[in-house]
C-alpha positions in Angstrom: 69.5 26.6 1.9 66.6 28.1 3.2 63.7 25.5 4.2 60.6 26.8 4.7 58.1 24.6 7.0 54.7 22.7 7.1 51.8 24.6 5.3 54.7 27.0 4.3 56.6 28.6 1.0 60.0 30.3 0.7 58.3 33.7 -0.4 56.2 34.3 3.2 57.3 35.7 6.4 60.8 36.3 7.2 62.5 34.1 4.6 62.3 36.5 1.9 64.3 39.4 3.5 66.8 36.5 4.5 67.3 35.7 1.0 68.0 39.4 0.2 69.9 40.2 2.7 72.1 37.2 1.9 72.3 37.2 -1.5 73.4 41.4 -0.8 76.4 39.8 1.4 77.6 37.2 -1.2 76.1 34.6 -0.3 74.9 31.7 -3.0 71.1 31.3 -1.7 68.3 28.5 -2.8 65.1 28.4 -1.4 62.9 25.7 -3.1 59.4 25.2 -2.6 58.8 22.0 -1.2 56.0 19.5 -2.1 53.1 19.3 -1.6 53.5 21.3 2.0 50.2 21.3 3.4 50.6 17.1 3.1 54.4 16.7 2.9 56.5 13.3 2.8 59.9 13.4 4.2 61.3 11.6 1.4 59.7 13.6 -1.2 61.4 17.0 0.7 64.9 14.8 1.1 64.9 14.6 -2.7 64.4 18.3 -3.1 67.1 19.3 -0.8 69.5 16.4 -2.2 68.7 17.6 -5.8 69.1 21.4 -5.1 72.2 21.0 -2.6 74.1 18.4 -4.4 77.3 17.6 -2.7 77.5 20.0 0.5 80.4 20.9 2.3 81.6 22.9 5.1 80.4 26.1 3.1 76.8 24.6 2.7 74.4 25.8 5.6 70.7 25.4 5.9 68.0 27.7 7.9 64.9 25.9 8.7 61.5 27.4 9.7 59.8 24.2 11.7 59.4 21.5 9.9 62.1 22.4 7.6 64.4 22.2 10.9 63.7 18.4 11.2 63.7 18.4 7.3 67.7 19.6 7.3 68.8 18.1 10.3 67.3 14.7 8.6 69.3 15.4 5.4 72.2 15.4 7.4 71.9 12.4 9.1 71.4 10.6 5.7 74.8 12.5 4.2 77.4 10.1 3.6 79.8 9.3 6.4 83.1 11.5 4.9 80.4 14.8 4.1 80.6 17.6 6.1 78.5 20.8 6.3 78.7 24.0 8.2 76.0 23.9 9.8 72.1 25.5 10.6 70.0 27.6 12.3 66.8 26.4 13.3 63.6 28.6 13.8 60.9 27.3 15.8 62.5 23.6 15.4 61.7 20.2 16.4 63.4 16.9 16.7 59.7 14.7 17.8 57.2 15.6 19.2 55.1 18.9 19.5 53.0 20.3 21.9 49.6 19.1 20.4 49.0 16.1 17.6 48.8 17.5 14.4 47.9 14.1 12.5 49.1 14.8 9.0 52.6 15.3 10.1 53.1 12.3 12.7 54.3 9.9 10.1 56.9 12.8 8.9 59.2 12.5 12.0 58.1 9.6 13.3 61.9 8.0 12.8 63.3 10.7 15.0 66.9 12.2 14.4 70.3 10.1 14.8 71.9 13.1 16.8 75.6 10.7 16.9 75.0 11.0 12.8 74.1 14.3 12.7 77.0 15.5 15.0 79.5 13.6 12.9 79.4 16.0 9.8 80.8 18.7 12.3 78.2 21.4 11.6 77.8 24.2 13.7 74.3 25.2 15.1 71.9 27.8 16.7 68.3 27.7 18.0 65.6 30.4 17.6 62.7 29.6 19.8 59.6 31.9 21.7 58.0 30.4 25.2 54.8 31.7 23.6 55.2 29.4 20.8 51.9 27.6 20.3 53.1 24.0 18.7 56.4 23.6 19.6 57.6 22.8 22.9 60.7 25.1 24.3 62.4 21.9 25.2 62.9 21.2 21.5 65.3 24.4 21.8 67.0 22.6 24.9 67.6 19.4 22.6 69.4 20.9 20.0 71.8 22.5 22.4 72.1 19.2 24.3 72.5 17.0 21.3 74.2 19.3 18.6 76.0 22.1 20.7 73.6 24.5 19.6 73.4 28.3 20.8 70.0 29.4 21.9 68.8 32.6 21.0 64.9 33.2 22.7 62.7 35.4 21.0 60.0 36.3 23.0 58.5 39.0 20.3 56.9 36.3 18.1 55.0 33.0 18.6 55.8 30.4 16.3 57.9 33.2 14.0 55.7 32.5 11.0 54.6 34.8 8.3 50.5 34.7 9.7 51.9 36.6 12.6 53.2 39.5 9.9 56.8 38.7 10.4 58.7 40.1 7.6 62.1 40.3 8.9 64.2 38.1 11.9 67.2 39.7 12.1 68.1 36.8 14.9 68.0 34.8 12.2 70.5 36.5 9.7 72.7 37.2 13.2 72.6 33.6 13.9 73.8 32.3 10.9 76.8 34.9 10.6 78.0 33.7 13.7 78.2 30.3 13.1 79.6 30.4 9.6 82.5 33.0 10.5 
């Protein structure tokens, strides 16, 4: 499940070439367009991701470009308690706060994430971040290690990894995920 973020779609940037490259490898891939994402409602992009993934297991893995990160990791905190997952890579995630207000997305992740919840589906996780990233802050990269074991991969090449910066492939990304779902 590939979840594109804020302002976003799953046919710019990097996610894309993900898809191919996954789909070459055997991998089942879905990338939906969530709602209304230049004004987005958490549970409005819950329902999309409970409707498309339906029951998950520990095949099921998600790849999140910024807000989608908080997106899936929120969707796994809401699984039920005997669900389990692989796991996900995050690009450019957050779990709160970034490094400027951007008003329309406050209320979005204003709950925060249940780390203890998300932990206890047993996912596996890495985290792609750049210091030069221009809205989220590095420590975000530091809280997904510390709460969900995550392995950090930093990216230095890109800013905030997003299609505007003429990203078309992230072979972290594709790297990442193969790791983790060995």
């Amino acid at each position: 499940m590939i979840v594109h973020g804020w302002a976003g779609n799953p046919s710019h940037g990097w996610k894309p070439w993900l898809k191919a490259e996954l789909e070459a490898a055997g991998w089942q891939v879905e990338a939906p367009s969530m709602p209304s994402p230049n004004t987005p409602k958490l549970n409005e992009w819950l329902e999309v991701l409970a409707e498309i993934v339906g029951t998950p297991d520990e095949n099921t893995y998600f790849v999140g470009h910024s807000l989608g990160c908080y997106t899936f990791l929120k969707y796994i905190e809401r699984l039920p308690e005997n669900q389990r997952i692989g796991g996900g890579v995050m690009v450019a995630g957050f779990a709160g706060y970034l490094k400027h207000k951007i008003p329309v997305l406050e209320k979005y992740y204003e709950a925060g994430l249940d780390w203890d919840k998300i932990r206890h589906h047993n996912g596996k996780y890495a985290a792609i971040y750049s210091d030069r990233d221009d809205y989220v802050r590095v420590e975000s990269a530091f809280e997904f290690e510390k709460h969900l074991g995550a392995t950090l991969i930093k990216n230095n090449d890109w800013e905030h990894f997003s299609g505007d910066e003429g990203i078309t492939q992230l072979p972290d990304v594709l790297s990442a995920l193969l790791h983790i779902s060995k």
